[in-house]
Structures are given as structure tokens and as C-alpha cells.
N, C-alpha and C positions, 0 to 999 in steps of 0.2 A: 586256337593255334598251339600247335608244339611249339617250344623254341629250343634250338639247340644250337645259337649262332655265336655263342660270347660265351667266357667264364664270370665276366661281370655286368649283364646287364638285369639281374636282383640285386638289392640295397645291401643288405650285410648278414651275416651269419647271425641267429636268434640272440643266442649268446653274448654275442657284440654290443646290439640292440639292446639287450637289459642291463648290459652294465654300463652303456651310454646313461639311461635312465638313472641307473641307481646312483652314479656320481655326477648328476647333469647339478645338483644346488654346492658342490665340493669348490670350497676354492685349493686355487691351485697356481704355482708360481709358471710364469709365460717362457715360449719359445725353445721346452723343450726339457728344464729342468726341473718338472713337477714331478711328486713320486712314483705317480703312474708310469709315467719315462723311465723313470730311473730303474722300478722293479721287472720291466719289460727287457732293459738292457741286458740287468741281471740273469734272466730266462736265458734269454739266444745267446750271451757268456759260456754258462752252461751248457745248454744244447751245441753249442760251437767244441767242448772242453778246453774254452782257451779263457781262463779269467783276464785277460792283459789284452783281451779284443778292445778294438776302438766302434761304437757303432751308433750311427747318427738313423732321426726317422729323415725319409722326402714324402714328398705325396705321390708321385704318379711314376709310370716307368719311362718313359724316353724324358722325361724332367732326372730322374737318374742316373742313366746315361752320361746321358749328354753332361751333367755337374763331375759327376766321379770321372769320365776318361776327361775332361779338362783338367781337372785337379791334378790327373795322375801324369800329365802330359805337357811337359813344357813346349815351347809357343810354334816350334819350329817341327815335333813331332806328332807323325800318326798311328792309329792303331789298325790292326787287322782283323777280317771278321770275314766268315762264311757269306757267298756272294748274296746270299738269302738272310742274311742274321737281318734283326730289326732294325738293328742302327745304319746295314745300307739300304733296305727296301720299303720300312715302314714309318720312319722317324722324320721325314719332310728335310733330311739333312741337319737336321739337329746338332748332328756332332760336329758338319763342315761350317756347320754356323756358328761354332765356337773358334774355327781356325788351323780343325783339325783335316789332316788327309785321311780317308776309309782306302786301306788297302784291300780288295776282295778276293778271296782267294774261291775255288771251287768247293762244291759241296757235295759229300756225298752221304745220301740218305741225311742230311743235316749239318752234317758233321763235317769239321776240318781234317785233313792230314797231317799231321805230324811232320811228313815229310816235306809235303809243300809247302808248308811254314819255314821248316828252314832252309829250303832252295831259296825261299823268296829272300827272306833275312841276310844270308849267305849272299846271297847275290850284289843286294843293295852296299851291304859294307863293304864287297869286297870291290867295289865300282870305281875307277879312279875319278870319279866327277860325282862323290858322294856327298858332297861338300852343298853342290846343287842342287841338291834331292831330300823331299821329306823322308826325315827316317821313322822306320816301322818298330815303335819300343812300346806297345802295348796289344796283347793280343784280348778278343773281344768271342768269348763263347755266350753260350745261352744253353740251360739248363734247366728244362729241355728245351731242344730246339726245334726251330722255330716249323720242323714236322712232326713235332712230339716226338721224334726221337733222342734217346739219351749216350752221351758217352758213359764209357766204363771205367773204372777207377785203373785198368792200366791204359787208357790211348789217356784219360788224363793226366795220368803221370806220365808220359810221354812228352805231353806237348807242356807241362811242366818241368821236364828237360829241357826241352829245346830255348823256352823261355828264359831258366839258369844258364845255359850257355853261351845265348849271345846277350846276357841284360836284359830283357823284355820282363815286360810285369804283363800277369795273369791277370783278368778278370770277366768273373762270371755273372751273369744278367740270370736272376732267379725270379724272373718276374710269375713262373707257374712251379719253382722249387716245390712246392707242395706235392706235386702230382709228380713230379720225377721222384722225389724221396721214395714216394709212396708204391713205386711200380713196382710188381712182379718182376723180380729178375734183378732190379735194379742195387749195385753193390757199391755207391756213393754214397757218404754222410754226412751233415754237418761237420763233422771234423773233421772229416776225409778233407773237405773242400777249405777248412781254413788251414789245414796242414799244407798244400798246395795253389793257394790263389795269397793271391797280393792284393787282391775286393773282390767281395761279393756281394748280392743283394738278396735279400728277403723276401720274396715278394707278398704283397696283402691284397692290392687291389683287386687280385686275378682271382686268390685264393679265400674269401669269404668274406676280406676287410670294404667299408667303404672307399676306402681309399688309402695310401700309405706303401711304403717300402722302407725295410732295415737295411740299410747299408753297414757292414760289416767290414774293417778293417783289422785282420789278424793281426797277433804281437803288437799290437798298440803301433800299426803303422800307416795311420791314416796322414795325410798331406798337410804340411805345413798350414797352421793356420785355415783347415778346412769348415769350420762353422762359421766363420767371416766369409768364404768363398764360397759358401751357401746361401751368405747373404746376398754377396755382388750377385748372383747368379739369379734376384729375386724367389727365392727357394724355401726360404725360411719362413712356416708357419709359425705365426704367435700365438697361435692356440696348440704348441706341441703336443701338449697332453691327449689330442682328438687320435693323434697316430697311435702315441706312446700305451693307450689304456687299449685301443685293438689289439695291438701286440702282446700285452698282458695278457690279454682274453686268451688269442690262437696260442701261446707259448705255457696257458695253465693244463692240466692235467690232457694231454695229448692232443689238443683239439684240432692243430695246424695239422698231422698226419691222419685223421680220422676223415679231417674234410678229403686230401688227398686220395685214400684210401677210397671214401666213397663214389668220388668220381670217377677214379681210375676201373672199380670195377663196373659201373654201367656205361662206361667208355666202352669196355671189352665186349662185353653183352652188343652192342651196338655193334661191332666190330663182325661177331659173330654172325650176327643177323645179316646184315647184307649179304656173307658170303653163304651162309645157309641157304637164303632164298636165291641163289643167282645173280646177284644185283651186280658185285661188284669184288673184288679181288684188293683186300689195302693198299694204296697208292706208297704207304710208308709203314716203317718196321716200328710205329708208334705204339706203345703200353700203357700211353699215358690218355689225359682228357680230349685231346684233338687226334680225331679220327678222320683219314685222308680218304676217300673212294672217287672212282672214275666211276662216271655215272651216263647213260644216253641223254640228248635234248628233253624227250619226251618223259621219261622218268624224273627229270628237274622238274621237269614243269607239272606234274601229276603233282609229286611229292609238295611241292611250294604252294598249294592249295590249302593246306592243312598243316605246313612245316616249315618254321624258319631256320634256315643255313645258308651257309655262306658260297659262293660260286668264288671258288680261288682261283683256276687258271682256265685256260681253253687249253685243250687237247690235240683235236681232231675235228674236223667238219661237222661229226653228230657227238662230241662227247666232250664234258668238263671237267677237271677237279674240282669236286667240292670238300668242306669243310665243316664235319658237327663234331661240336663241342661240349661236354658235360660240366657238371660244377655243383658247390657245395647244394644250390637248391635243385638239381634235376633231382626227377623223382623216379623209384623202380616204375609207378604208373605211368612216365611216359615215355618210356622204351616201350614198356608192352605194349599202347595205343600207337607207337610208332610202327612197331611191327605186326602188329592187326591192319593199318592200312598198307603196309608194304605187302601182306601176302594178297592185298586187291587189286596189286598191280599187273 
């Protein structure tokens, strides 16, 4: 079998692997404050160019979420998110399980508007029964989103306006950051995004790590008392150092953009292929590792003989969106074995 269904269903990046190994007999002090942690921090500091960054590990991504927009959100506020972002379509309600409202606003090509964010915002404060109403003071993107498309460094300064204007805090979900840094085209950076968010995330699970996310709070402005709130939240790994030394690894000599890099271009080659052989026209303006195509009944069903991918939505009577995915272990040899059986079709 191909598989092109996940960017994490391989164990971890080589690299990772050995240095697992090589400090598996190290002691190391628990929950997060071992050196390994610490010189991981020091990386994404850097890489962020904000020394006065606040940045915690988690493990997983809607365990992220779901911890930071609580954190960030006192008990009677919600946050807003693309009708499609993962905190309203794929997280089991995670966030309303904290007590929060998801406000959804429309999406296009992934992405939020600027503008309907603040009709909405506008709207609700200017309500004389606002009093009765969860208010919207945190806005929730994804980077990339959640069709592998990316915003640009002006719609997110845009909607980084909007957010200064009426109070709203930014935050971006980097659960596949790797692979948007890394796109063709792509004019977001590290410190674009800590110049501009109020948190962000790091993400590792997606991007090579077994598991883990940095959470990133610019100008040392993370939430009152937030490694306590990590704990109420059951969040806190005591073996911190498991995250902290992945971190290390992906944030030494380029490794976290090389994985990206690599994805991204046999994402593209995939990309190509479908539409070289007729198959399929992209369903999304995606550059990154998730590649969107409308495909017939009958071409699912050939291809899932020999190919795992994901069937994302229904269409049409004879047709679905599907979903393949690349990642630090796809290999150039299997695109080309993917596109030797597609020209059998």
C-alpha cells in the first residue's frame, strides 16, 4: 500500500529517534524544566526573534487548543473561527467543553475575512442586550488552514487590526506551521507571527515529532498562572523533557523547515499529477502538504486498491473530495509508484 492519508501516522523523524536514544540513560529534572526544555525554548526564542517569548511544551493539538483559548478566555467569552477551522469541525467540541462559545464565521478557500470578523464583532457590542450574549474576544486561525491554504502577511495584518480595534486576542493553531513556513510563495515568519498574535503554536505532532506542540506566547504574555492551568487542564507531562529534546532536535540546524520543505514539494508533484493526467482540477489554492481533488466513485475505488487517502466530503452523486497528504517520511518513490498506477487508470 501507498499511504498518503496523515502527516503523522510514521513514528518520528530519524533524527529524533537518535537523540531519543542517545539521552534515553540522562537524568533530568521533571515536568518540563530539564535542559533539554530549556535549550529548545532558547531555539524558537530565536527563531520567533523575541527573547522575552513565554513558551510552554503540550502534547497533542486539540489538547492545545482547547488549554490556550481557555486560558486566554475568561468564563463568559468565546472565540471565533472559520466555519471549517478544527476547533469547530474536528475537536468533538473541545473548546465548548471548556465553557467556551465557537463563533463560525464563513470560509473562503480556508480563510477568514477581515471584514466579517468585524461586522460580526461590531455587531455584537453594539447590541443593546449585549449583556446576554457571549462576547467574541478571541479570534482562532490555523496556519495553514485547515485546506492547506495559507494567509498572507497583509490579510494577517488585517485581521490583526481588527483584533487591536475592538480588543480581541489573536491566535494561531500551527499544528502543520512547518509546511506553511515552508511553501512556495509563502511571506509569513516566525516573527512575522509573534509580531502579530497574542499565541501561537508550534506544531511537532504533524511535523516529524512523536508527539508535542510549543506553544508560544510573544513579549512574555502568556496567562496568568498558566503552567498551574496546564495542570488543572490534566496537560502536564512529567516527563517534559520527551517534548522539550524533539524540539531541540527540529529547531537545531534547520531541520523543522527541511521537513516542511520536503513535503511541500512532493505535495506539489502530486498536485501536478492528477492534473496532468486528467484526473482532477485542485479542489483548493493549497501549496502546502494537503492536497484537495474531486475525484469520480470509480477512480476512489480503483485508487483505494493500492492507496490510502482520506474521502473528505461528498460532492455530487458520482463524485468526492478527497484528501492526500505528504510528510517528513513520504518518499519521491512513492509519488512515482502513485503515478505509474494512475496512468492505469
Amino acid at each position: 500500500m501507498l499511504y498518503f492519508d496523515c502527516d503523522y501516522n510514521n513514528g518520528m523523524h530519524p533524527a529524533i529517534l537518535r537523540r531519543l536514544g542517545e539521552t534515553n540513560g540522562t537524568y533530568t529534572a521533571t515536568y518540563g524544566y530539564d535542559a533539554f526544555s530549556a535549550s529548545a525554548k532558547e531555539r524558537i526564542r530565536e527563531a520567533c526573534g523575541d527573547p522575552t517569548a513565554d513558551v510552554f511544551f503540550l502534547a497533542g493539538g486539540t489538547q492545545t487548543n482547547s488549554v490556550v483559548i481557555d486560558c486566554l478566555l475568561k468564563p463568559w467569552q468565546g472565540v471565533v473561527s472559520a466555519v471549517t477551522g478544527h476547533i469547530n469541525v474536528h475537536e468533538a467540541g473541545a473548546v465548548e467543553y471548556t465553557g467556551h462559545k465557537v463563533f463560525a464565521l464563513p470560509e473562503h478557500d480556508g480563510r477568514i475575512s477581515p471584514h466579517e470578523l468585524e461586522a460580526l464583532v461590531s455587531g455584537i457590542q453594539a447590541d443593546e442586550t449585549f449583556e446576554h450574549m457571549s462576547d467574541p474576544a478571541l479570534v482562532y486561525i490555523s496556519f495553514p488552514s485547515e485546506t492547506g491554504t495559507l494567509y498572507t502577511a497583509g490579510e494577517l495584518a488585517d485581521i490583526h487590526a481588527v483584533c487591536r480595534k475592538y480588543g480581541l486576542k489573536l491566535f494561531v493553531d500551527g499544528a502543520r506551521l512547518g509546511y506553511g513556513l515552508a511553501a512556495d510563495g509563502n511571506d509569513v515568519t516566525l516573527k512575522y507571527l509573534a509580531e502579530h498574535c497574542d499565541a501561537f503554536y508550534i506544531g511537532g505532532t504533524k511535523v516529524g515529532a512523536i508527539c508535542g506542540e510549543a506553544v508560544v506566547f510573544p513579549r512574555g504574555g502568556a496567562p496568568e498562572h498558566f503552567f498551574t492551568r496546564i495542570k488543572q487542564h490534566g496537560a502536564l507531562l512529567a516527563k517534559g523533557r520527551l517534548v522539550g529534546l524533539q524540539f531541540d532536535t527540529l529547531f537545531t540546524d534547520g531541520l523543522y523547515m527541511q521537513i516542511g520543505r520536503h513535503a511541500d514539494a512532493l505535495a506539489m508533484r502530486l498536485r501536478d499529477i492528477f492534473g496532468r493526467y486528467g484526473l482532477s482540477e485542485p479542489a483548493s489554492s493549497s501549496r502546502t502538504n494537503q492536497q484537495f481533488f474531486i475525484l469520480e466513485h470509480r477512480v476512489i475505488e480503483a485508487l483505494r486498491k493500492e492507496v490510502c487517502f482520506e474521502k473528505w466530503a461528498p460532492v455530487d452523486a458520482s463524485h468526492d473530495m478527497v484528501r492526500f497528504v505528504t510528510s517528513w517520511a513520504t518518499k519521491a518513490e512513492d509519488v512515482d509508484a502513485l503515478e505509474e498506477l494512475i496512468k492505469k487508470l
